[in-house]
RODO-2510 file (C-alpha; in nm, 4 decimals, decimal comma):
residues 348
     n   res          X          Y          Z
     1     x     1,0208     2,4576    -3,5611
     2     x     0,7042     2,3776    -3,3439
     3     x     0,8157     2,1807    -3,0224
     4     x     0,6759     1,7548    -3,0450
     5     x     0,4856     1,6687    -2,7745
     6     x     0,4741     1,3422    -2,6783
     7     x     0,2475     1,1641    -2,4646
     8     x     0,3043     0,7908    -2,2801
     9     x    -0,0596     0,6706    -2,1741
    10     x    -0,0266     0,4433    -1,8687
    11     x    -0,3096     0,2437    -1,7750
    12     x    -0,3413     0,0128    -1,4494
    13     x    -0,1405    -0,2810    -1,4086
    14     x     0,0412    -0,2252    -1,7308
    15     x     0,3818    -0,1058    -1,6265
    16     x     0,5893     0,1400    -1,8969
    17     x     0,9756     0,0788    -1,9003
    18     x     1,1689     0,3873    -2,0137
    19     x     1,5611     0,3520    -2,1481
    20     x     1,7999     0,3020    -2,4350
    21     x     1,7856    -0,0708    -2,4448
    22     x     1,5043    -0,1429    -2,7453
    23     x     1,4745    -0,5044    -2,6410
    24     x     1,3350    -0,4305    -2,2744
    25     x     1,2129    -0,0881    -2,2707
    26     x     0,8492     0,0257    -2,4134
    27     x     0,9361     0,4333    -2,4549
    28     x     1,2701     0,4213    -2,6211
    29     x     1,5046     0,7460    -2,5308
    30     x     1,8515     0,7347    -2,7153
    31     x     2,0153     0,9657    -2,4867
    32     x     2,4111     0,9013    -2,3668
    33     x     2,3258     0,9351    -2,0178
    34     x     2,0245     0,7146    -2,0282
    35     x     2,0971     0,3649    -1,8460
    36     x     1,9778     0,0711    -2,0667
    37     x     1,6656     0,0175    -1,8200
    38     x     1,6257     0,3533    -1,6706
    39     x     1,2817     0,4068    -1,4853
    40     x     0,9763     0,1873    -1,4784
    41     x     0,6314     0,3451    -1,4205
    42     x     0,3404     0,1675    -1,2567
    43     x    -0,0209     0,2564    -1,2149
    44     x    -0,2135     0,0534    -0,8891
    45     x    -0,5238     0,0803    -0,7387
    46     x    -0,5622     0,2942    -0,4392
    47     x    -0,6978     0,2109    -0,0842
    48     x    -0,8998     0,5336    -0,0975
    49     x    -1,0451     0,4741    -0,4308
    50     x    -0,7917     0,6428    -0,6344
    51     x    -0,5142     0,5367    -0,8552
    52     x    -0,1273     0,5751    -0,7798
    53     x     0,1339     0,6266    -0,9976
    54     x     0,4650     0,5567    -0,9051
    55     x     0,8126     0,5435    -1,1061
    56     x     1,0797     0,3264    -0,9954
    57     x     1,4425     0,4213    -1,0539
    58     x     1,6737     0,1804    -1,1863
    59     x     1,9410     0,3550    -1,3784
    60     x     2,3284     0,4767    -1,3056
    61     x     2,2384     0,8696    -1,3025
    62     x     1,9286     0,8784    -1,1263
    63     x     1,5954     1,1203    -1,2290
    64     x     1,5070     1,4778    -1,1304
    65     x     1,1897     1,5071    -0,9517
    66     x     1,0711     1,8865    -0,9560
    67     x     1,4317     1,9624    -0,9562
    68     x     1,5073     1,7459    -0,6779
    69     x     1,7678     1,4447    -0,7239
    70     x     1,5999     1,0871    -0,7067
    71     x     1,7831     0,7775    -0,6680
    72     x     1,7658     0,3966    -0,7099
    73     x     1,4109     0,4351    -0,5422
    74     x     1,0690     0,4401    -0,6261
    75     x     0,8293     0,7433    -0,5925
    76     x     0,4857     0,8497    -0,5843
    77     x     0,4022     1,0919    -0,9010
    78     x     0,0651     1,3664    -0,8323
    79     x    -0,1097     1,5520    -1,0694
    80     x     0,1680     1,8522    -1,2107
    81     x     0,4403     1,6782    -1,0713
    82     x     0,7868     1,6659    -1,3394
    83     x     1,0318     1,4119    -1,3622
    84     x     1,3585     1,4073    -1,5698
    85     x     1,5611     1,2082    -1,7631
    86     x     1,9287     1,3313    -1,6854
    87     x     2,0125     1,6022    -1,9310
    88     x     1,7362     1,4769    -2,1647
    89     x     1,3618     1,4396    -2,1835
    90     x     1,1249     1,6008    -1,9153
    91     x     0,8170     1,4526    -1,8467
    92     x     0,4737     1,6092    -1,6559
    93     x     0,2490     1,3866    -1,4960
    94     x    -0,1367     1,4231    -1,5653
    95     x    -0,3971     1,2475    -1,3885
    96     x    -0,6663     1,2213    -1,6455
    97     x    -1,0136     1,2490    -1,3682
    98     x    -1,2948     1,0987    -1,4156
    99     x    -1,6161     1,2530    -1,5070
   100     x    -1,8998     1,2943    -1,2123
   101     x    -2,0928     1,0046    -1,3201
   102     x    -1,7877     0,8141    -1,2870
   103     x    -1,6226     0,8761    -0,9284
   104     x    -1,5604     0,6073    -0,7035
   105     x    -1,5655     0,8322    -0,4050
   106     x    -1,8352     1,1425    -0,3394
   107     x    -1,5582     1,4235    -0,2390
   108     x    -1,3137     1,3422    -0,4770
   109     x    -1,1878     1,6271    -0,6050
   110     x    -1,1713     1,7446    -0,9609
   111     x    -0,9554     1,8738    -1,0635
   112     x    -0,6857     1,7236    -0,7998
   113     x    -0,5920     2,0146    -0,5049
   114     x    -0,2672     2,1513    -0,5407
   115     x    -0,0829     2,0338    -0,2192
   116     x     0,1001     2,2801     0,0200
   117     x     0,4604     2,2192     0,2155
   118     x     0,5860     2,2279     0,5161
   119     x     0,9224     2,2021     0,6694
   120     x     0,9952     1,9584     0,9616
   121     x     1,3693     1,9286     1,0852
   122     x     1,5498     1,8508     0,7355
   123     x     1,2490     1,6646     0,5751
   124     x     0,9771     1,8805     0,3382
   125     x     0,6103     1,7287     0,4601
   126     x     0,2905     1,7116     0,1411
   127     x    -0,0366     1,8082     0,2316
   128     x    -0,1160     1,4985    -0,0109
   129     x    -0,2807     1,2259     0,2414
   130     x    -0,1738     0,8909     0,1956
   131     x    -0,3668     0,7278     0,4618
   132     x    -0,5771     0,8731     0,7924
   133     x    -0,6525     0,6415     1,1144
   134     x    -0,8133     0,7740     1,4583
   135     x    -0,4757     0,9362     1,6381
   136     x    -0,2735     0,9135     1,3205
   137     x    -0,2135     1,0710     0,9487
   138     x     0,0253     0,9389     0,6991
   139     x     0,1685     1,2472     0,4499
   140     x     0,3502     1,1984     0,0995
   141     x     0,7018     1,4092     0,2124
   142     x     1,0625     1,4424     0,0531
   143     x     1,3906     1,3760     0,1915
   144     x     1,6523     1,5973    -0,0222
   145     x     1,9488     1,4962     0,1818
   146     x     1,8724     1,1283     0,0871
   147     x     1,7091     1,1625    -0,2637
   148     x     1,4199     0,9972    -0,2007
   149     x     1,0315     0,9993    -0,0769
   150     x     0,9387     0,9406     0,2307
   151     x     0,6545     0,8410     0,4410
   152     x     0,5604     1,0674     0,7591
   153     x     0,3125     0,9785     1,0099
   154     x     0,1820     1,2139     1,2448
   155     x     0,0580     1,1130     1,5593
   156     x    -0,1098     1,3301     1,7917
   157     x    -0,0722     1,2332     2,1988
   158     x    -0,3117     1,3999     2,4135
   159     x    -0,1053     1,3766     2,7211
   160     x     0,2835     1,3933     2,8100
   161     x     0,3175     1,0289     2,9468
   162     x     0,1892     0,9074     2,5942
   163     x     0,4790     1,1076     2,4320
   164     x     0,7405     0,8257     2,6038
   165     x     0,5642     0,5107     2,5207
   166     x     0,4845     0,6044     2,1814
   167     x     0,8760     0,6836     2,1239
   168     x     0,9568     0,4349     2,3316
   169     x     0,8298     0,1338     2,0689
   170     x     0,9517     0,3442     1,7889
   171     x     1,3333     0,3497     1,8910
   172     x     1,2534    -0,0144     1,9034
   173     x     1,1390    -0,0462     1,5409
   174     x     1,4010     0,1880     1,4375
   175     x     1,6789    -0,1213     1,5317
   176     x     1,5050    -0,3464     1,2949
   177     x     1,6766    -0,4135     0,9433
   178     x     1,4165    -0,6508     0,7821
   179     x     1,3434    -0,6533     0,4056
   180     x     0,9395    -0,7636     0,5115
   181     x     0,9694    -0,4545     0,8077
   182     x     0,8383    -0,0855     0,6945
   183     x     1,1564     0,0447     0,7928
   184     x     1,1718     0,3656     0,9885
   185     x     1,4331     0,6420     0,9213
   186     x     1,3838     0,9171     1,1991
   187     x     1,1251     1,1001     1,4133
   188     x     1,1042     1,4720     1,5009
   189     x     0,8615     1,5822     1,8257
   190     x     0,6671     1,9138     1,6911
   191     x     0,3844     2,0139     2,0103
   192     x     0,1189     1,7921     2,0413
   193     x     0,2546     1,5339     1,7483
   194     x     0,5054     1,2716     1,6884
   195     x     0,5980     1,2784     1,3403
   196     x     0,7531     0,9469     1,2195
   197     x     0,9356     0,9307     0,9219
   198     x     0,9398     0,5696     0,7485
   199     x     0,9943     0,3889     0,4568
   200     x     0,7307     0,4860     0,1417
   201     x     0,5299     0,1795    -0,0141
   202     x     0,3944     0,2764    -0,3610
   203     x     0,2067    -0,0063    -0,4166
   204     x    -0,0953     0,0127    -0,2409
   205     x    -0,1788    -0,2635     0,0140
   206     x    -0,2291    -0,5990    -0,0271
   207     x    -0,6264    -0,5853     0,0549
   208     x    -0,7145    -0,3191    -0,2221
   209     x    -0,4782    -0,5933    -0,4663
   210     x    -0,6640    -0,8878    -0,3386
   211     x    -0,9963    -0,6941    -0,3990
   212     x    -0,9103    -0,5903    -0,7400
   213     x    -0,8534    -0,9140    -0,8540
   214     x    -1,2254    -1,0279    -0,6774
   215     x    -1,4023    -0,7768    -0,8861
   216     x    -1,2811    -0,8578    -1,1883
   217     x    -1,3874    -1,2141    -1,1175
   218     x    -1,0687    -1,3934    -1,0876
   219     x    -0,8374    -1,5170    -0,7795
   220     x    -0,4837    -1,4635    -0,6671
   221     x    -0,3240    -1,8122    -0,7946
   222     x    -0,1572    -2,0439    -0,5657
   223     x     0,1773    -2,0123    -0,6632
   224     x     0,1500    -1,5790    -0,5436
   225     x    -0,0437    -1,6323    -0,2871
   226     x     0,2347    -1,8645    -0,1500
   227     x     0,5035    -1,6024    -0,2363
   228     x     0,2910    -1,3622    -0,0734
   229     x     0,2617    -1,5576     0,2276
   230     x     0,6241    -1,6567     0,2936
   231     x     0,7225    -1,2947     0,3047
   232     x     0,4242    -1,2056     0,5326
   233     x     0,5462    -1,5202     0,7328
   234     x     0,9221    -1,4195     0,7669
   235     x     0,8044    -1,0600     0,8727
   236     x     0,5889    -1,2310     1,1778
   237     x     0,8315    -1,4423     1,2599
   238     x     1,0836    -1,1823     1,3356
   239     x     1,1795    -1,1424     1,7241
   240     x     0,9985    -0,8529     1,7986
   241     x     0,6923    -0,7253     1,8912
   242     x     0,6491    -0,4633     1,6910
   243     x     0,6529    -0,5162     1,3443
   244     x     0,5330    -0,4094     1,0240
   245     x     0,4537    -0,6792     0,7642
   246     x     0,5233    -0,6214     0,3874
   247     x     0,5052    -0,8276     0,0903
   248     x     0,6567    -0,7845    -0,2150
   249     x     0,4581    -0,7970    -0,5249
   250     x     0,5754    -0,7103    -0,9216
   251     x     0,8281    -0,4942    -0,7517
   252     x     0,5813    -0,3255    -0,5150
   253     x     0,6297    -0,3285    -0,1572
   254     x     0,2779    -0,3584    -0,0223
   255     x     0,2453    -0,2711     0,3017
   256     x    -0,0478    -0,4856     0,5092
   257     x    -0,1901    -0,3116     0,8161
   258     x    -0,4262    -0,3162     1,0500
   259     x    -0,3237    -0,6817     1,2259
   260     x    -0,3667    -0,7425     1,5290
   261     x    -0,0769    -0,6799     1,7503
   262     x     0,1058    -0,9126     1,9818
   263     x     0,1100    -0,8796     2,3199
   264     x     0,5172    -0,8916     2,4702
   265     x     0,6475    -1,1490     2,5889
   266     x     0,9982    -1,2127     2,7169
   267     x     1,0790    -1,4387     2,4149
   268     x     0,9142    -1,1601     2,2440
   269     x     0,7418    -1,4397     1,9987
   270     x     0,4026    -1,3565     1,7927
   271     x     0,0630    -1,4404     1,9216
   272     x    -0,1668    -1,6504     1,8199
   273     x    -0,3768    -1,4081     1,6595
   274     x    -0,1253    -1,2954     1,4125
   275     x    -0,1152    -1,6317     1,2569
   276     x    -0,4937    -1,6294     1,3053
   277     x    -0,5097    -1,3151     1,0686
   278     x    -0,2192    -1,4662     0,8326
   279     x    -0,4389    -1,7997     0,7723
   280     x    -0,7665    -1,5224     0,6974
   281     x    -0,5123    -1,3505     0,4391
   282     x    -0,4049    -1,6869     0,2821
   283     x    -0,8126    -1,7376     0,2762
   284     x    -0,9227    -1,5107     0,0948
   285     x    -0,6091    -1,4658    -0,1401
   286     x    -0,7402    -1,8363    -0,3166
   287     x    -1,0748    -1,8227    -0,2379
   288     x    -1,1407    -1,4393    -0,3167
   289     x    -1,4147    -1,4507    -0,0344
   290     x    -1,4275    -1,3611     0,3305
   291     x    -1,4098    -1,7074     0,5911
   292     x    -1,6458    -1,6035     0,7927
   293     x    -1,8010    -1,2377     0,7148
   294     x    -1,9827    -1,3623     0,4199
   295     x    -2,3190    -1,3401     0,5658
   296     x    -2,5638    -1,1072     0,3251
   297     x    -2,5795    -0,7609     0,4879
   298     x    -2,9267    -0,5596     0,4839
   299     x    -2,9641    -0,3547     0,2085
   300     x    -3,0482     0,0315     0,2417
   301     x    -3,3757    -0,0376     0,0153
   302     x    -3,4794    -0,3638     0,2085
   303     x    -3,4986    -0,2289     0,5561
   304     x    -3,6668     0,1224     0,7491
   305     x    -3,3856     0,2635     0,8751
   306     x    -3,4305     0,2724     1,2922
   307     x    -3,4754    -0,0128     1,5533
   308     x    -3,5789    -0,2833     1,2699
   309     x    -3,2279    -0,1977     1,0679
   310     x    -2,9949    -0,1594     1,3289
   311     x    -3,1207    -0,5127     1,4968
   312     x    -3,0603    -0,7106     1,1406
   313     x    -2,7063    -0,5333     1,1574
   314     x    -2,6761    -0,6571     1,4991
   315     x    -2,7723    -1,0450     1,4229
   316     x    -2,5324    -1,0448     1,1230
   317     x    -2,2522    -0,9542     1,3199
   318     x    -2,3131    -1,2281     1,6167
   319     x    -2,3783    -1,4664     1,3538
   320     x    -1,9967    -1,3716     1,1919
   321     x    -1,8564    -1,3829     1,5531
   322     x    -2,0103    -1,7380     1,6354
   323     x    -1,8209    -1,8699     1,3405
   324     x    -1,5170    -1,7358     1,4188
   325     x    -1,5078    -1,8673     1,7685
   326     x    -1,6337    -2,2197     1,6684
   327     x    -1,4206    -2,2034     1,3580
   328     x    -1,6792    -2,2584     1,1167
   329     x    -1,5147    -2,2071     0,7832
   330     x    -1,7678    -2,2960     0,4334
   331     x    -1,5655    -2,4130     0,1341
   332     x    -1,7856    -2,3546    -0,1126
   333     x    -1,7149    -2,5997    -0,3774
   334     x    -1,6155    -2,3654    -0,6494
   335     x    -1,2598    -2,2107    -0,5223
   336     x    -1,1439    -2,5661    -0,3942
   337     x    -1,1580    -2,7710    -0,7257
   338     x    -0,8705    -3,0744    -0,7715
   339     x    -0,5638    -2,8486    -0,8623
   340     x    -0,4359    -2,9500    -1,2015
   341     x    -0,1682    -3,1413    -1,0700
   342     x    -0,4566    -3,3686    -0,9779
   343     x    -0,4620    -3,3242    -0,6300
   344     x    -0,7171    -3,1958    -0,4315
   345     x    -0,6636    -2,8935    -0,1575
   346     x    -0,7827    -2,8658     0,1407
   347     x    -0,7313    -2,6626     0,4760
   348     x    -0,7569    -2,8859     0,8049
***
């Protein structure tokens, strides 16, 4: 009897439940050990361009990634990668690529490279990048003793005194228990890098899910974007100065980046500028538009590249800066319409 192959197509923001329970589950598997709602799979947009697919485990008996025991977790799934139902159905993950024409980024490669392992202390480190910055890299990696993905970043110091500061502020993060703090688990020192190993976010970040909804001509509506924001909020407001904001979104945990840091004090309390960025967030979560970068950039065709193009780059950056020191914020009239309960919104 030929073997029946059968094939679950998930598309982006259109999440696949998988279980025994008919009423709540899209793929149906009959199986004793099966939990009613067993795993949930999820395809987001990627920061890099890409797509991620993730599958979030929900069940009594846990799934088998590769071979390795996953539970009550979510993962990232790459191209070849197997996951099983307990003693039932096995499933292999293809990432269908897009043609040349097609590609949102230049170098991506088709078909996907096949990543390579390596061993640090107890945890097994991806080549599979999940993010890059100028001292750091962020690597997919698995922790079998706690059957689960993890995140590790890599930083590279360049001299010995660095080595204690950096470790220094991560012991500090490492007392934090905070369901809006990217949580870290443990750090190993390898040479020249600090590899930090921290709670995995599968969901993308909060920019590239802001972004998707501008292109496709819509807005985030009040009600997330104040869900959003009260979880960014109670992650700032934490007593430290180190933290890591999350928000969590459709069952995502979406890690935001990239604020700007607060100086310490000795009531350790957040700076200014973190609420600064946190109002710019909240901005352009209802408005789908910048505050104050929304000045038309020079295009490639319009300008000779050389003195003439680098100047117009040049005046369209003062110009941003001006308004952000005098606070000179245009609400165009189109995001800011009365609000159906009849009143009318407005930031003083």
């Amino acid at each position: 009897m030929p073997n029946i192959i059968a094939v679950i197509h998930l598309t982006l923001n259109k999440p696949i439940v998988i279980g025994r329970n008919p009423e709540l589950c899209s793929y149906v598997v009959t199986d004793a050990l099966v939990s009613g709602v067993h795993c949930k799979l999820y395809a987001v947009r990627s920061p890099c361009g890409g797509i991620i697919i993730s599958c979030q485990d929900v069940s009594r008996n846990g799934i088998l990634l590769n071979g390795q025991c996953i539970r009550k977790t979510s993962i990232i799934l790459m191209d070849g990668d197997m996951f099983q139902l307990p003693n039932s159905l096995v499933f292999t993950c293809i990432h269908i690529w897009l043609g040349s024409a097609e590609k949102l980024s230049l170098f991506e490669p088709t078909p996907p490279l096949q990543p390579i392992h390596k061993r640090i202390g107890k945890y097994v480190v991806t080549s599979q990048c999940l993010g890059t910055g100028s001292f750091a890299t962020v690597h997919l990696t698995l922790d079998p003793d706690n059957h689960r993905q993890v995140a590790c970043k890599s930083i590279r110091t360049k001299r010995d005194s660095e080595v204690g500061q950096v470790m220094k502020e991560v012991r500090i993060l490492m007392t934090l228990k905070h369901p809006n703090i990217n949580e870290i688990y443990d750090t190993e020192e390898n040479k020249k890098f600090i590899h930090i190993f921290l709670q995995l976010c599968t969901g993308g970040d909060l920019f590239t899910y802001i972004t998707n909804y501008s292109a496709e001509g819509n807005r985030i509506c009040e009600a997330e974007a104040k869900y959003i924001m009260y979880q960014l909020l109670k992650g700032l407001n934490r007593k430290t100065s180190f933290s890591t904001v999350q928000a969590l979104i459709l069952a995502f945990s979406l890690q935001i980046s990239d604020l700007p840091a607060p100086t310490r004090t000795r009531k350790h309390s957040i700076m200014p500028s973190d609420c600064w960025s946190a109002g710019v967030i909240l901005y352009i979560m209802l408005s789908g538009s910048h505050p104050f970068d929304n000045e038309p950039r020079p295009s490639s065709c319009s300008v000779i590249w050389g003195e003439n193009s680098h100047q117009s780059y040049a005046n369209v950056d003062i110009k941003v800066k001006q308004k952000i020191i005098y606070a000179d914020v245009e609400y165009h009239q189109d995001p800011w319409k009365e609000l159906e309960d009849g009143m009318y919104f407005k930031i003083q």
